[in-house]
C-alpha positions as semicolon CSV with decimal commas, in nm:
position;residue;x (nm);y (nm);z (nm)
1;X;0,000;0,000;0,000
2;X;0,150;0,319;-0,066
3;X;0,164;0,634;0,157
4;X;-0,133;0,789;-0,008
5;X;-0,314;0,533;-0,003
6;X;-0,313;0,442;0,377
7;X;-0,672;0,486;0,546
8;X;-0,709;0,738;0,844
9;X;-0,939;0,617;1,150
10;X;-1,205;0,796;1,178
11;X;-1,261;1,064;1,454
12;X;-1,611;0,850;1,569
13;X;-1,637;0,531;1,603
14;X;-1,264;0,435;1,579
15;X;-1,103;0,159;1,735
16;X;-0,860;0,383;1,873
17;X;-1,148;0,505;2,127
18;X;-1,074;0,177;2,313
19;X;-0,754;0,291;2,485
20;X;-0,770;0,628;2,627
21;X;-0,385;0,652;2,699
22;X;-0,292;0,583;2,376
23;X;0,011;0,721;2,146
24;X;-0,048;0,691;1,770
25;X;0,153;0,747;1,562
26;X;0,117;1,088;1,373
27;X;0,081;1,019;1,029
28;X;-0,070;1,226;0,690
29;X;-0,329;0,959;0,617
30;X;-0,627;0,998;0,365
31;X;-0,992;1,006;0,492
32;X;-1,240;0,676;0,494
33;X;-1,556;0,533;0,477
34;X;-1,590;0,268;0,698
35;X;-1,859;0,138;0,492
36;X;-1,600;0,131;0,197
37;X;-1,373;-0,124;0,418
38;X;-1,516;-0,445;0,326
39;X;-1,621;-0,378;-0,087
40;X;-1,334;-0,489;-0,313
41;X;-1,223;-0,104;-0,427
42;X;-1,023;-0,105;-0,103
43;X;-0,788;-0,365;0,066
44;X;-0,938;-0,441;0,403
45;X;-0,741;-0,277;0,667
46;X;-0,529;-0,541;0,871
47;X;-0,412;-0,452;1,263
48;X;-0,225;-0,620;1,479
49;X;-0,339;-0,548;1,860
50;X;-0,027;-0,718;2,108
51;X;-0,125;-0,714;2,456
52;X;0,056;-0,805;2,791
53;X;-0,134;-1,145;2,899
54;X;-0,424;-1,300;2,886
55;X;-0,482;-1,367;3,208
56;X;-0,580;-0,990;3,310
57;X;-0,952;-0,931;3,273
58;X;-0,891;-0,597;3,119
59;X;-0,715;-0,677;2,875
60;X;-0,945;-0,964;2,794
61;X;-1,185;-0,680;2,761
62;X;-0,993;-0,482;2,505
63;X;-0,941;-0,777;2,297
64;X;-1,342;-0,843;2,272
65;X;-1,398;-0,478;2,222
66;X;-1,109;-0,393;1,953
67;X;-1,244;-0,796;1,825
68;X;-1,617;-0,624;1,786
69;X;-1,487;-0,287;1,670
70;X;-1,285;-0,429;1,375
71;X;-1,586;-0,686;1,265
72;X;-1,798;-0,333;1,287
73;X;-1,542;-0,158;1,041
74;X;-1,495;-0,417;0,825
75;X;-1,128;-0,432;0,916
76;X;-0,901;-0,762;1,035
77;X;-0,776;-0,792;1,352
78;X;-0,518;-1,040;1,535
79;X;-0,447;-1,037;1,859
80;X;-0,113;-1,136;2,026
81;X;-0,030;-1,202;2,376
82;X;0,310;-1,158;2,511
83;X;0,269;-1,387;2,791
84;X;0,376;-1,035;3,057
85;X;0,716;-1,097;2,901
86;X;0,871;-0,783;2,702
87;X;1,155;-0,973;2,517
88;X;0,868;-1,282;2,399
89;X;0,684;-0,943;2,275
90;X;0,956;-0,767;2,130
91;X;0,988;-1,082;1,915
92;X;0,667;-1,132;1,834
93;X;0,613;-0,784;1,681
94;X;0,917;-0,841;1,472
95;X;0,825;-1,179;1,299
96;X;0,516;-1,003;1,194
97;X;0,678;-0,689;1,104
98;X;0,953;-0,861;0,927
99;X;0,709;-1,134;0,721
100;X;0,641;-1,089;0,376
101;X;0,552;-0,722;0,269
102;X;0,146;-0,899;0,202
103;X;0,188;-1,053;0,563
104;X;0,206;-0,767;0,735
105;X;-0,025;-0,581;0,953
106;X;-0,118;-0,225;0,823
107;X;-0,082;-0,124;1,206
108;X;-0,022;-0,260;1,495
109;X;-0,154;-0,151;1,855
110;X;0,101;-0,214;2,143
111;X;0,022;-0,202;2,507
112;X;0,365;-0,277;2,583
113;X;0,489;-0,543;2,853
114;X;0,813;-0,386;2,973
115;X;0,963;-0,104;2,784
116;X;0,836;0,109;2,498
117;X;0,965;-0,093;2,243
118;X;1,099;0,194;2,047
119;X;1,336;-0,007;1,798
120;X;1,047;-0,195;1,738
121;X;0,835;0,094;1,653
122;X;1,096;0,227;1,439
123;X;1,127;-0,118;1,220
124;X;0,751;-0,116;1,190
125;X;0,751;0,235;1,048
126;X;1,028;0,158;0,861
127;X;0,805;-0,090;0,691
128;X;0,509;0,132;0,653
129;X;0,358;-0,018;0,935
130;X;0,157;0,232;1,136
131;X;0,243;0,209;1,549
132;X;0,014;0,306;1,838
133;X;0,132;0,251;2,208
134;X;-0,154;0,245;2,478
135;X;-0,154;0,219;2,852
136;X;0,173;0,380;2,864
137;X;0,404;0,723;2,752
138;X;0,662;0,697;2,549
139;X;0,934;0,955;2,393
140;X;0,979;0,868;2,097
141;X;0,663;0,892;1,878
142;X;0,802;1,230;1,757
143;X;1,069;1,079;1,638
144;X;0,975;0,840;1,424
């Protein structure tokens, strides 16, 4: 997908309304319809949501809701648990950022187990994979 071609979330009814600490990513992204997600004009929009464990009832919770939320938009979601342990995430997020360019998520949504995971973020941008970070402050998002 190229740069001008990347959906924005919209401002209602986003997914991104789910985490209220969140970081995105600032990007230039064209406007949607959400009712355009699922026709064949437009690639469906493919996220990738790793969360800390799930064995915490909250996060349980924002896997259902970002689960409903996607099926609502037409969009994919996976989900991807990293067990409370920041290195099994930080490894995670790179075999999916690093698989095939058709493979990849479009974004990916971290609530991160340890650390940031800024040299993560920065490979997934790299890649033209969009990065959010909820649940936590990081530094960096300017940066990238």
């Amino acid at each position: 997908m190229r740069e001008d071609q990347v959906p924005k979330v919209a401002d209602t009814g986003s997914p991104w309304e789910l985490f209220p600490r969140s970081n995105l990513l600032s990007r230039d992204l064209l406007p949607y319809d959400s009712n355009d997600l699922g026709s064949n004009s437009m690639k469906k929009l493919r996220i990738l949501v790793s969360l800390v464990s799930n064995e915490n009832d909250y996060q349980r919770e924002q896997a259902r809701a970002v689960t409903e939320m996607a099926e609502r938009l037409g969009a994919e979601v996976q989900i991807i648990y990293a067990d409370g342990d920041s290195i099994n995430q930080s490894q995670q997020l790179l075999d999916m950022i690093q698989a095939a360019p058709n493979a990849r998520p479009d974004a990916i949504v971290c609530h991160p187990a340890g650390t940031g995971l800024s040299q993560v973020a920065r490979t997934a941008v790299a890649n033209g994979i969009g990065w959010a970070v909820v649940n936590r402050e990081v530094d960096y998002l300017s940066e990238l």
